[in-house]
C-alpha positions, 0 to 999 in steps of 0.5 A: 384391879387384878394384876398378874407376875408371869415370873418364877421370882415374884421375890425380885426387888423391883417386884416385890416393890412394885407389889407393895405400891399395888397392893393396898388397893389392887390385887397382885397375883404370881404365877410361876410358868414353870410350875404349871404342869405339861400345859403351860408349854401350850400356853393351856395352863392357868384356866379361869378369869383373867387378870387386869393387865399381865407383867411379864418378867420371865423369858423361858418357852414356858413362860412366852406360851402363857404370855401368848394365851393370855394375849390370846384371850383379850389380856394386855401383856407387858412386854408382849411375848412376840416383843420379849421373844424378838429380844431373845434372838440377837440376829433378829434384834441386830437386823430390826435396830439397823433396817430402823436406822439404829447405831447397833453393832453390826452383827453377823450369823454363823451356824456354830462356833465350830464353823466360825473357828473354822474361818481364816483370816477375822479381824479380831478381836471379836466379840462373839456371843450366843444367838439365842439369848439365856441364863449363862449363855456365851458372850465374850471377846475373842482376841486370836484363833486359839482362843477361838479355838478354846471355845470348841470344847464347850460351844462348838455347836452353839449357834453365835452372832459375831461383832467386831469389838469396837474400842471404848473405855470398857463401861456399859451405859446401862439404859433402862426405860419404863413408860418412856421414862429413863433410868441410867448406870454405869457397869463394867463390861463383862468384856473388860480385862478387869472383868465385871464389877459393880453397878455405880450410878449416873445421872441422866444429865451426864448423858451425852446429848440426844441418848435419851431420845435414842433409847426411847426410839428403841422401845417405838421399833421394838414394841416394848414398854419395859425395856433396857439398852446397853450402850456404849461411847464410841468416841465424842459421845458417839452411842452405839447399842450393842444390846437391847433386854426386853423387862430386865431387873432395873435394880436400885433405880429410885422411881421404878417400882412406881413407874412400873405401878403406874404403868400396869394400871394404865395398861389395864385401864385401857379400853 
């Protein structure tokens, strides 16, 4: 089988292990969308055979272009790019998860930071983040209208979707699912006062009950395959889904390369 990384990061440790479970039978191939001249922004680049099965780690235009024209021309792609570009756009995201009945944060649009700092009277705090998700793009809690107003310097055109901050301890449940099988951590909210820190393990029987379920269903709605949720308890075990990332990195969790394996030569395999 010949399976092709859509990726700038061929290197990225689940990759690179997935690679080396493939390669002593198939053929792994990489190919940088970046790197593909003026074309790839059609989706015209990288003429000839087509691989088995595309995995599709990367998230630019460049990158769903080619996703795209492969899709186009009879190859299975892992996550599709219309399932990945959904992903990249949190207003789309919110309203698909809340029509199918997911718990997911309820999310409001507005044009720019600017004309949301221009509002009275928010019921902060807030959690106010890019619509359009990418590399360092804005997610952050917003507690009064002069931190709003902060914002302006830098964000003030920026499209954003905008939450009520819910409570809770200030960890995500970083749920990560390939093929329907589960992967879970604990991380510290980039939201939390103490910041960020490190991605500590957690097993899946310490789950609350019935998340597992949940985030499976998410890949059902969402038409992904690889996939991560980030959840957080809301009281009692009450899980409420405040992201959903289309192929993330699933670091450090023992059996993803070779779910992922398994995965793409299923999928090539396919009829």
């Amino acid at each position: 089988m010949r399976i092709g990384l859509i990726t700038p990061r061929p290197d990225h440790p689940v990759l690179a292990a997935t690679t080396a479970l493939l390669t002593p039978r198939h053929q792994v191939e990489s190919i940088d969308p970046e790197s593909e001249g003026d074309g790839a922004q059609e989706g015209t680049a990288v003429p000839g055979p087509l691989a088995d099965v595309y995995l599709l780690k990367a998230r630019t235009p460049r990158a769903l272009a080619l996703a795209r024209s492969f899709e186009e021309r009879g190859a299975p792609v892992l996550n599709s790019a219309a399932a990945t570009a959904l992903c990249q756009d949190r207003t789309e995201m919110a309203g698909l998860a809340r029509r199918a009945g997911l718990p997911f944060a309820a999310t409001r649009t507005v044009a720019s930071l600017a004309g949301l700092a221009d509002e009275r009277d928010l019921p902060y705090p807030l959690v106010v983040k890019s619509r359009h998700s990418r590399r360092h793009d804005l997610v952050t809690r917003v507690d009064n209208a002069a931190q709003l107003r902060g914002l302006r310097s830098t964000w003030a055109q920026e499209p954003v979707v905008v939450q009520e901050f819910t409570a809770n301890r200030g960890w995500d449940h970083k749920l990560w699912v390939i093929d329907g099988r589960v992967f879970a951590a604990l991380r510290r909210s980039e939201l939390a006062e103490e910041g960020r820190g490190p991605t500590l393990p957690l097993e899946l029987g310490d789950l609350p009950r019935g998340w597992q379920d949940l985030v499976r269903t998410v890949g059902a709605v969402f038409a992904l395959e690889v996939y991560g949720v980030d959840v957080i308890d809301a009281g009692d075990g009450t899980p409420l889904i405040v992201d959903i990332n289309a192929f993330p990195g699933i670091r450090g969790q023992k059996g993803a390369p070779e779910a992922l394996a398994a995965l793409a030569l299923r999928a090539a395999r396919r009829p």
